[in-house]
N, CA, C and O of each residue as an XYZ file, in Angstrom:
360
protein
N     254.442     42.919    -46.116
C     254.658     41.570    -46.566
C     255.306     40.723    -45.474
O     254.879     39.613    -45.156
N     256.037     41.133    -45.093
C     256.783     40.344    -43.816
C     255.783     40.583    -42.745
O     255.769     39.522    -42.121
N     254.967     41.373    -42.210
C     253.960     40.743    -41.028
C     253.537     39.494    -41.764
O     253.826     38.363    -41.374
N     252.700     39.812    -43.061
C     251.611     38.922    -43.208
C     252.365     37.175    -43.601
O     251.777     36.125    -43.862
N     253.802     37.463    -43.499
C     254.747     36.306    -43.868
C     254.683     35.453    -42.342
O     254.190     34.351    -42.100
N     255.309     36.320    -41.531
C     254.695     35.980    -40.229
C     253.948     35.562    -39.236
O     254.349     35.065    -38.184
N     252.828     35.767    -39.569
C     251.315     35.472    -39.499
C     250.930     34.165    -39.915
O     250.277     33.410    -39.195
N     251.351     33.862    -41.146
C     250.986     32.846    -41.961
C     251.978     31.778    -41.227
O     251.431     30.775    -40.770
N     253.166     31.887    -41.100
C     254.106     30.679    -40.331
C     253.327     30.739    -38.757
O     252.812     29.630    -38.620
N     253.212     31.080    -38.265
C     252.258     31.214    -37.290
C     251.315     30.406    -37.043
O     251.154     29.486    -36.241
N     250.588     30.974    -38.011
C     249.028     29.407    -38.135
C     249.489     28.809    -38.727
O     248.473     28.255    -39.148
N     250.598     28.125    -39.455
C     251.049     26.781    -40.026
C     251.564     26.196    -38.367
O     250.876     25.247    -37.992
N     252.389     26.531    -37.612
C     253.127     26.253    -36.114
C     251.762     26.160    -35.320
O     251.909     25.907    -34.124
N     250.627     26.296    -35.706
C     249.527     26.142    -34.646
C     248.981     25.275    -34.938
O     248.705     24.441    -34.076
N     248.511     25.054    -36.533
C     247.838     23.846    -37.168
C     248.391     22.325    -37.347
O     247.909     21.193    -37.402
N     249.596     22.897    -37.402
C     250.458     20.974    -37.807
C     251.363     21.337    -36.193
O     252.112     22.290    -35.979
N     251.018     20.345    -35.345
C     251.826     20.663    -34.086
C     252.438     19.115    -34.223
O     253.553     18.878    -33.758
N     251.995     18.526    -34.598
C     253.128     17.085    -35.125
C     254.004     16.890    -35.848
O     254.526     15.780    -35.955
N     254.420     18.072    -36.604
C     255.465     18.324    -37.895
C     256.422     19.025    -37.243
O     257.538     19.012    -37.762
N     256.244     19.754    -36.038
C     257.823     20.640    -35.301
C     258.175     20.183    -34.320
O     257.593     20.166    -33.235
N     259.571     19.595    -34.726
C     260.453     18.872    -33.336
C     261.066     19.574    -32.405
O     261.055     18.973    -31.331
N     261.654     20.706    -32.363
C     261.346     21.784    -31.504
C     260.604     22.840    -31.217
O     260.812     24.025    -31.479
N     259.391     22.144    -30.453
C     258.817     23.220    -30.303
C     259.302     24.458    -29.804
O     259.269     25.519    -30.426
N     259.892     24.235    -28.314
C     259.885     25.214    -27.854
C     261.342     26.492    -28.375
O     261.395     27.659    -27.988
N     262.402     25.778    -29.350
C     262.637     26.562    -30.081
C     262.336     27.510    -31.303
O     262.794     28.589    -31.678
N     261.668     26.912    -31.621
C     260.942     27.050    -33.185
C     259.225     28.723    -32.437
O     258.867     29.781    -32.954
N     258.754     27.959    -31.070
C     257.811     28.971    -29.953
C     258.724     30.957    -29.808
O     258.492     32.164    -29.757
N     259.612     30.078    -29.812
C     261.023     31.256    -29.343
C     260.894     32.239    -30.338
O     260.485     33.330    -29.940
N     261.172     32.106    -31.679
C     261.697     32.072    -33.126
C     260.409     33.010    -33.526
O     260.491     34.148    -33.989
N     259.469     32.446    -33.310
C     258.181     32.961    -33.832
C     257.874     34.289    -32.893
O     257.322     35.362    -33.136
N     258.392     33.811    -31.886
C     257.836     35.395    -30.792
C     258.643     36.411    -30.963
O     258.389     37.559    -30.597
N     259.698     36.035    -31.550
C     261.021     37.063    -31.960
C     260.226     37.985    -33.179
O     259.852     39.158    -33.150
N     260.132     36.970    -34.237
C     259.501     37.607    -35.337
C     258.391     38.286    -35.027
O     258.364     39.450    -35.427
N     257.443     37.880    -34.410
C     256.103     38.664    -33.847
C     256.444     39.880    -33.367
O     255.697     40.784    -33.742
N     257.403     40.213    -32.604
C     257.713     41.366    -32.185
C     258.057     41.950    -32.942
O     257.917     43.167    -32.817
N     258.718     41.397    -34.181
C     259.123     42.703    -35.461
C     258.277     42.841    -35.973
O     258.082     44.029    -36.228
N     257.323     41.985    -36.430
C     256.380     42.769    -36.737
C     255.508     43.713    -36.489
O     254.823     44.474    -37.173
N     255.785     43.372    -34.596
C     254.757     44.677    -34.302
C     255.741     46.102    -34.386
O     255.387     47.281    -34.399
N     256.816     45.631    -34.425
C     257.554     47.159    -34.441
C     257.094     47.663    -36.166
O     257.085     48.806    -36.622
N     256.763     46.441    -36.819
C     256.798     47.007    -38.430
C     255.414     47.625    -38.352
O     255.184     48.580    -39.093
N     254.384     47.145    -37.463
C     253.319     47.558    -37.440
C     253.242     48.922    -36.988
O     252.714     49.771    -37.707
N     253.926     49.332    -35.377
C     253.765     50.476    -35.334
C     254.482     51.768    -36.092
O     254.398     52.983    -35.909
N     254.920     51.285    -36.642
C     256.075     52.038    -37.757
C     255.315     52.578    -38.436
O     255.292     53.793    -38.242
N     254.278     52.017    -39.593
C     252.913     51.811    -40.512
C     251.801     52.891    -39.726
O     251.227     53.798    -40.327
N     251.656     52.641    -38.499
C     250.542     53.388    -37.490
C     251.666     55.013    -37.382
O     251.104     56.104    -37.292
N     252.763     54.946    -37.402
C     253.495     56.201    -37.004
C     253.589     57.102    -38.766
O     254.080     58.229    -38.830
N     253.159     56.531    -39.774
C     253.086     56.885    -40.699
C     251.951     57.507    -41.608
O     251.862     58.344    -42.506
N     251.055     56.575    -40.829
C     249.612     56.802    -41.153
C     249.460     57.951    -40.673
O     248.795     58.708    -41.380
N     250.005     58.536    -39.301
C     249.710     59.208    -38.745
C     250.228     60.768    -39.146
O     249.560     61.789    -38.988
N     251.516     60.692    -39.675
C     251.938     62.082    -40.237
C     251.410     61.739    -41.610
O     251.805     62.769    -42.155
N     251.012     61.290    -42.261
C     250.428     61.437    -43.430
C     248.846     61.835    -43.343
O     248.122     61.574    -44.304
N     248.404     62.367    -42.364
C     246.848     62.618    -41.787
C     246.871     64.176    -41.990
O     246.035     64.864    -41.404
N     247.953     64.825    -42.932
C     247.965     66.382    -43.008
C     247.205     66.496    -44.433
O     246.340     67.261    -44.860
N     247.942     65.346    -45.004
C     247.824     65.685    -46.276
C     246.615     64.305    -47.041
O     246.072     64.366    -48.145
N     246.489     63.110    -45.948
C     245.560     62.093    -46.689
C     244.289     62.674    -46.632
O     244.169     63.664    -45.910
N     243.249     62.230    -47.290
C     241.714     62.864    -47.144
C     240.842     61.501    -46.282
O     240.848     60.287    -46.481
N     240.273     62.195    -45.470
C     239.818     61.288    -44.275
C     239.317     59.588    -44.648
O     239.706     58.606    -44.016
N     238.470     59.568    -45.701
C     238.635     58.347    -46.041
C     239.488     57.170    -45.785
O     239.354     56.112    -45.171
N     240.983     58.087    -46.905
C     242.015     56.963    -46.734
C     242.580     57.108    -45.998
O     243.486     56.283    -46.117
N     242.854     58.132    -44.469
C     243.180     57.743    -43.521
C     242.631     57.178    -42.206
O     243.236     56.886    -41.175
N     241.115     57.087    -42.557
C     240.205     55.948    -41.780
C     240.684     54.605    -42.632
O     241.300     53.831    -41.899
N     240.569     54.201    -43.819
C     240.918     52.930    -44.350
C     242.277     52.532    -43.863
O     242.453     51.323    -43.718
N     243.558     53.576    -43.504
C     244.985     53.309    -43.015
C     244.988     53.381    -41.849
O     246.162     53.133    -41.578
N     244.348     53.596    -40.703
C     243.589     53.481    -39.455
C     243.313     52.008    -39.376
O     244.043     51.296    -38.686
N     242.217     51.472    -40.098
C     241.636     50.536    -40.048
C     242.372     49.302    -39.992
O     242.392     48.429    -39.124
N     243.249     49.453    -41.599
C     244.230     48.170    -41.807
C     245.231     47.908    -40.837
O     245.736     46.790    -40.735
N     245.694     49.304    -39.790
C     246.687     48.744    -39.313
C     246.047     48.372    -37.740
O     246.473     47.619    -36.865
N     245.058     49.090    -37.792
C     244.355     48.185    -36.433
C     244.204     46.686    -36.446
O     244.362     45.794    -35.612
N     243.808     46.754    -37.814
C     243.365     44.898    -38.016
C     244.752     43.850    -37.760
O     244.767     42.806    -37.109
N     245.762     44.431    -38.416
C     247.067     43.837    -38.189
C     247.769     43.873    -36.622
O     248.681     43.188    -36.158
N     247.360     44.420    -36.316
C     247.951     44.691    -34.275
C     246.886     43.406    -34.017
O     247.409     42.435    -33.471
N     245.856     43.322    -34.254
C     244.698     42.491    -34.168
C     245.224     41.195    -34.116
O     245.052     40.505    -33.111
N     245.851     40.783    -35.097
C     245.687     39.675    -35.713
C     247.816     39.589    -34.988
O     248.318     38.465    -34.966
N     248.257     40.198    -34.753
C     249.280     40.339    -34.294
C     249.168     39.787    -33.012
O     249.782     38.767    -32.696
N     248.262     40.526    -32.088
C     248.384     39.957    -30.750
C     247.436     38.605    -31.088
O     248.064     37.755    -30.457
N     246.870     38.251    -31.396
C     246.285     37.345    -31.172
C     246.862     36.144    -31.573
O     246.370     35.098    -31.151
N     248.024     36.112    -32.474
C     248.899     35.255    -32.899
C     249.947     35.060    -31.720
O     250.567     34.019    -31.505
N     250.046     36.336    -30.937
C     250.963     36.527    -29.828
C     250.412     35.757    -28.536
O     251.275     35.156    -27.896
N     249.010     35.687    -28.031
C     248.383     35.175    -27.830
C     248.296     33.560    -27.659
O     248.521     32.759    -26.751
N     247.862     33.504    -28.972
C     248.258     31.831    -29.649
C     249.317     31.023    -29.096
O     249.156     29.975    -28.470
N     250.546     31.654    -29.407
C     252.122     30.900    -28.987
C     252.276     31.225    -27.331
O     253.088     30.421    -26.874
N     251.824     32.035    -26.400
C     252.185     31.698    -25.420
C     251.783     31.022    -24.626
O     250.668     31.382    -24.250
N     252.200     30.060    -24.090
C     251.787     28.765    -23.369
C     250.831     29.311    -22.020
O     251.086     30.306    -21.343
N     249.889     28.553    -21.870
C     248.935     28.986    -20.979
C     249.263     29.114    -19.485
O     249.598     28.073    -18.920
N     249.214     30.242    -18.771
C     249.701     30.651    -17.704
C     249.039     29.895    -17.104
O     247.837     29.721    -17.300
N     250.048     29.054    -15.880
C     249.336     27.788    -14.613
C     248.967     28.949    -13.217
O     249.524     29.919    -12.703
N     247.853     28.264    -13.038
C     247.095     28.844    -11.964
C     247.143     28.187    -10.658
O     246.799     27.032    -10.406
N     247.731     29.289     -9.659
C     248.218     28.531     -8.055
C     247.732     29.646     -7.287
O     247.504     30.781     -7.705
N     247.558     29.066     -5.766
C     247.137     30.169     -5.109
C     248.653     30.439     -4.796
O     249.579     29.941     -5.436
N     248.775     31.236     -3.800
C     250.054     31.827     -2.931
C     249.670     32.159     -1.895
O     250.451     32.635     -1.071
């Protein structure tokens, strides 16, 4: 619940960019949370994974799946908020 809480403030901070007066605090805030979520994510993936003794392959391809999709949708939100790297020679 808290990734997908995350996620969702996320694409609200991407869609209304005229409604946040600090951005670049509010940019901060969100990358903080993003990172817990990925720790909540790999937590979920570290679980899936000792539960692969006893799940039957199905539902641990379906618990495979979901938490791939969420790293997914994780970085790509991660992605999203970081400001686009400027390009120089040296």
């Amino acid at each position: 619940r808290v990734i997908m809480e995350t996620l969702d403030l996320v694409e609200q901070f991407l869609d209304k960019p005229d409604e946040v007066e600090d951005r670049s605090e509010t940019r901060r805030a969100l990358m903080e949370r993003l990172k817990a979520a990925n720790d909540l994510a790999a937590g979920l993936q570290e679980k899936v994974a000792r539960a692969s003794l006893f799940l039957p392959s199905y539902d641990l391809r379906l618990g495979n799946e979901t938490v791939c999709r969420l790293h997914e949708r994780i970085t790509t939100s991660r992605h999203s908020l970081s400001p686009p790297a400027s390009f120089s020679f040296k």
